[in-house]
C-alpha positions, 0 to 999 in steps of 0.5 A, spaced: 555 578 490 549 579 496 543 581 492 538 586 495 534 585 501 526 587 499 523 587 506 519 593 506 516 590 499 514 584 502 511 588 509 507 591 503 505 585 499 503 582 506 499 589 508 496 588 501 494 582 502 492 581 508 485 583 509 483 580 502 485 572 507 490 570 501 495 566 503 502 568 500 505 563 495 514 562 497 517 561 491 525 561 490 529 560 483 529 553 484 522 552 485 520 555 480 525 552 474 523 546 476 515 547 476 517 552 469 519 545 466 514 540 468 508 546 466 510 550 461 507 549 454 514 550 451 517 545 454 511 540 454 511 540 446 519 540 446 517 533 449 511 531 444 516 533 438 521 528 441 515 522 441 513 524 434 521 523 432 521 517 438 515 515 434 518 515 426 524 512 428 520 506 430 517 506 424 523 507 419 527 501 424 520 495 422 522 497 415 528 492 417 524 487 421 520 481 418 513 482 417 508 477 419 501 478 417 495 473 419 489 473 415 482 468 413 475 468 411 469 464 410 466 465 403 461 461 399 460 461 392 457 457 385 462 461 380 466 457 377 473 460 378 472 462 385 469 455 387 473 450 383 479 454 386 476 452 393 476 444 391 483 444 389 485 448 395 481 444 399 484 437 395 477 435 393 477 434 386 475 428 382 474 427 375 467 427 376 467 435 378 463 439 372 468 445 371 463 449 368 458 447 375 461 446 380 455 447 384 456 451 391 462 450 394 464 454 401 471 455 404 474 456 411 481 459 409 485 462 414 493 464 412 500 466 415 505 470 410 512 471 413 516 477 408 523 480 409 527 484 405 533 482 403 536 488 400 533 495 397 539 499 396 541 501 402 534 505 403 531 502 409 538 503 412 538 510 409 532 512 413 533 509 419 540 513 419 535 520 418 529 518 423 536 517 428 538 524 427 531 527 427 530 524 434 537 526 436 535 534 433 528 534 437 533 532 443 538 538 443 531 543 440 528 540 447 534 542 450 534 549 447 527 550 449 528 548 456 534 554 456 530 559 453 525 557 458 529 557 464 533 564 462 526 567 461 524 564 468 531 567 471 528 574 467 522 573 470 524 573 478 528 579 478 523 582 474 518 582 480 525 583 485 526 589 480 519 592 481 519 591 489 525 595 490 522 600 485 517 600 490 521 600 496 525 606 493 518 610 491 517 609 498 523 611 501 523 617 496 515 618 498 518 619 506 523 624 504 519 629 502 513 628 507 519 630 512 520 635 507 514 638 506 513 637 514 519 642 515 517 646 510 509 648 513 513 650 519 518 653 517 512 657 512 509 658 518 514 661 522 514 666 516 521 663 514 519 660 507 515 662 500 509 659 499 511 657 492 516 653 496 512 650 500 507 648 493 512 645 489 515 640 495 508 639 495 507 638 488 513 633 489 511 630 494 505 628 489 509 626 483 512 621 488 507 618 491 504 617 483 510 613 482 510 609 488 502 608 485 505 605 478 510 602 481 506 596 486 501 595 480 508 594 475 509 589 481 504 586 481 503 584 473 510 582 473 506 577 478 502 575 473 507 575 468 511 570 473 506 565 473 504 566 467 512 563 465 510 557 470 505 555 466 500 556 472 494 557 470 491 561 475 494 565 481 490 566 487 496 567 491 500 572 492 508 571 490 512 571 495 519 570 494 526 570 500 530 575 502 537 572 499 535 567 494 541 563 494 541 561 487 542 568 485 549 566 488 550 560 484 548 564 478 556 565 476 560 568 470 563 563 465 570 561 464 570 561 456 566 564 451 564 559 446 558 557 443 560 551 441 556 547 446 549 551 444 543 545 443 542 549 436 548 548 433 548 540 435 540 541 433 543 543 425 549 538 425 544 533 426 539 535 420 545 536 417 545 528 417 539 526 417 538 530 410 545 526 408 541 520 409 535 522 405 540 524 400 543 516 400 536 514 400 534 517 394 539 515 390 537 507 393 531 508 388 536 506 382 538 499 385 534 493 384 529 490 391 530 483 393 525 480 398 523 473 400 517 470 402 513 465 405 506 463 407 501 457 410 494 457 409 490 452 410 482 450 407 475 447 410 470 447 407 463 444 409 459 443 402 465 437 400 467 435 408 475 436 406 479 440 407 487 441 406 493 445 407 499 447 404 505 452 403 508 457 398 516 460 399 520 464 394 524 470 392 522 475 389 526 481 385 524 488 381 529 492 378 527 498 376 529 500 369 525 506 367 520 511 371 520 518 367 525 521 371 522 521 378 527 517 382 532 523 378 528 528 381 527 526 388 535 525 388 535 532 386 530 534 392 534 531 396 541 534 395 537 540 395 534 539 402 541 538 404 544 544 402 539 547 404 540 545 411 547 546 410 547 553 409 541 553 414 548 550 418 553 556 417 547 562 418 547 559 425 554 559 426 554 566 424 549 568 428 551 565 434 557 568 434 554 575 433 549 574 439 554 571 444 558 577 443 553 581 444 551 577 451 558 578 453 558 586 451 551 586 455 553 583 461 560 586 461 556 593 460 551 591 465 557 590 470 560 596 469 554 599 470 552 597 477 559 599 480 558 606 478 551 606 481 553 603 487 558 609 487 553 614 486 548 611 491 553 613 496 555 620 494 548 621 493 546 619 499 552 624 504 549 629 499 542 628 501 544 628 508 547 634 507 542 638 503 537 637 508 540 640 515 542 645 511 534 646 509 532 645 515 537 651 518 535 656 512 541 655 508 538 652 503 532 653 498 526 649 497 528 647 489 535 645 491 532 640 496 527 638 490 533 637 486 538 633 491 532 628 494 530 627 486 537 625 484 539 621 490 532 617 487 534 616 481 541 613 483 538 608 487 533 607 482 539 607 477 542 601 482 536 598 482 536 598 475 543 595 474 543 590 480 537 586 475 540 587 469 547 584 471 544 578 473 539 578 467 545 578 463 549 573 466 543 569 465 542 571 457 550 570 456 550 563 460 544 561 455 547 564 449 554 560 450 549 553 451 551 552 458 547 550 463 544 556 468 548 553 474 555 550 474 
């Protein structure tokens, strides 16, 4: 459907800004989602919470990787143990070494030690699987963001679209009464009219140009609140914007009416299975750990001009037989996690429903309303036509043209109205169904 031109609001907003030597800023809906998505706070956390996940999956994936450690040190000591500990690893000892002063000996030791899990109940593979599903969760969040964000720079738009039009209409209602007010002095004048008549074409006349007032500083704040959704941190420039913006067009009903493609929905699935896998690692703690071990390590040292190497390598196994009930309660925390994210589940599924109804009976309403006030901007305006020959002839008081140029004002307004809201509730029920803004 065509939109709505503004190119009085736009020859206004050039007058506007003209003396002050600003440079107008041409946005179209396009531009300002793709800026929207790069600057606004919103979606750079999205992306931040998605490298934590990145992040804690990485940790959870070295669980199963062989850990290698590389260490060393110089130390020197006439203790007995250390010292004598020092000549055996150096391979210096002899009969005639005193055990209980061994003098001073230093040691040069520098070890590498490779370990590797062989099992530990499934809990690393538990935990990979949870960190896997907490990524995938912070992806389909970022994905919901990016929606709610783009419906909110769509909503943004036509708010200014709005308030321009509105300024347009106040104008065009401010004209109407001037030439009323200028037919009724005349007719004043010429004694063919009551002063009272001609005050309160008068009064009108002000109360319209008092709304015309409100209306461009109501458009220039939803300026600001347009930036503001971009992420813009300052905005020296007036925002202008095209005439027919031809993704308003691309802006299309949807087919069907399912949010089973809702990024929230595939967002709650995956903690879902991230609280599965807790739940299988919490029960891990109950099984035996299996690790296997190697190292080399090689000694100098100067004081007995020796020096050796050598190696260790085994196996290493723990079974758990008693810890006071804590490996029970974190199973029980975990099964507890895990209904809870299962119910969280199903009240997202409710409110789903609920709110995709209510999107689809917004945007049904909103085109109702829009075809009704396009009829009644036309009647409106024969009406109009016709109100003020007949007062410009005598044949019509003063109060019955307050009345026809006020309704012919509020029908357009009321168009208006509604031409915006078709197109901000086909943007709510696009998002509400997790479709993205254009097919």
């Amino acid at each position: 459907m065509p939109f709505l031109r503004v190119p009085a609001a736009l020859a206004l907003a050039a007058t506007l800004f003209a003396p002050l030597g600003l440079r107008a800023e041409n946005w179209t809906l396009d531009r300002a989602l793709a800026v929207a998505r790069e600057n606004n706070p919103d979606a750079r956390l999205a992306r931040l919470r998605i490298e934590g996940a990145q992040a804690l999956e990485q940790q959870a994936r070295a669980a199963g990787l062989p850990q290698l450690a590389l260490q060393g040190g110089y130390s020197a000591s006439n203790r007995a143990m250390p010292a004598f500990g020092s000549i055996l690893n150096q391979r210096a000892f002899t009969w005639t070494t005193d055990f209980n002063r061994p003098g001073t000996i230093d040691d040069l030791n520098a070890t590498g030690t490779v370990a590797y899990n062989l099992y530990n109940g499934g809990r690393s593979t538990a935990h990979r699987a949870a960190a896997q599903a907490g990524t995938q969760a912070a992806e389909h969040d970022a994905r919901a963001t990016q929606q709610q964000l783009e419906t909110a720079v769509v909503r943004a738009y036509l708010r200014i679209r709005e308030a321009r039009e509105a300024v347009t209409v106040l104008a065009s209602g401010v004209r109407s009464y001037a030439a009323a007010v200028a037919v009724a002095q005349a007719r004043f004048d010429a004694g063919q009219l009551l002063k009272a008549d001609l005050l309160d074409l008068e009064v009108q006349l002000a109360q319209t140009r008092e709304a015309h007032a409100t209306a461009r500083h109501q458009a220039q704040l939803a300026e600001r609140a347009f930036l503001f959704v971009l992420g813009r941190e300052k905005a020296a420039d007036p925002v202008e914007l095209p005439d027919d913006d031809p993704a308003l067009a691309r802006l299309v009903p949807p087919s069907a009416v399912d949010p089973a493609r809702r990024p929230e929905l595939a967002a709650v699935e995956a903690r879902v299975r991230a609280a599965e896998a807790m739940v299988r690692a919490a029960r891990g703690g109950r099984q035996p750990t299996v690790d296997a071990f190697a190292s080399y390590g090689y000694d100098h040292g100067w004081q007995l001009n020796a020096h050796a190497d050598g190696w260790v390598a085994g196996v290493a196994v723990a079974v758990p037989l008693f810890d006071g009930g804590q490996t029970s309660g974190k199973i029980r925390q975990a099964r507890a996690e895990l209904a809870q994210a299962q119910e969280q589940r199903r009240q997202l599924q409710l409110a789903l429903a609920l709110e995709v109804e209510q999107a689809r009976l917004a945007h049904a309403d909103a085109t109702e309303r829009l075809a009704v006030s396009a009829r009644t901007v036309a009647q409106a305006e024969e009406s109009a036509a016709l109100s003020r020959a007949r007062f410009e002839t005598g044949a019509l008081l003063a109060a019955d043209l307050i009345g026809v140029e006020t309704r012919l004002l509020e029908a357009r307004l009321r168009r208006t109205l509604a031409t915006i809201a078709e197109r901000a509730a086909l943007a709510d029920l696009r998002r509400a169904l997790g479709l993205p803004l254009f097919d």
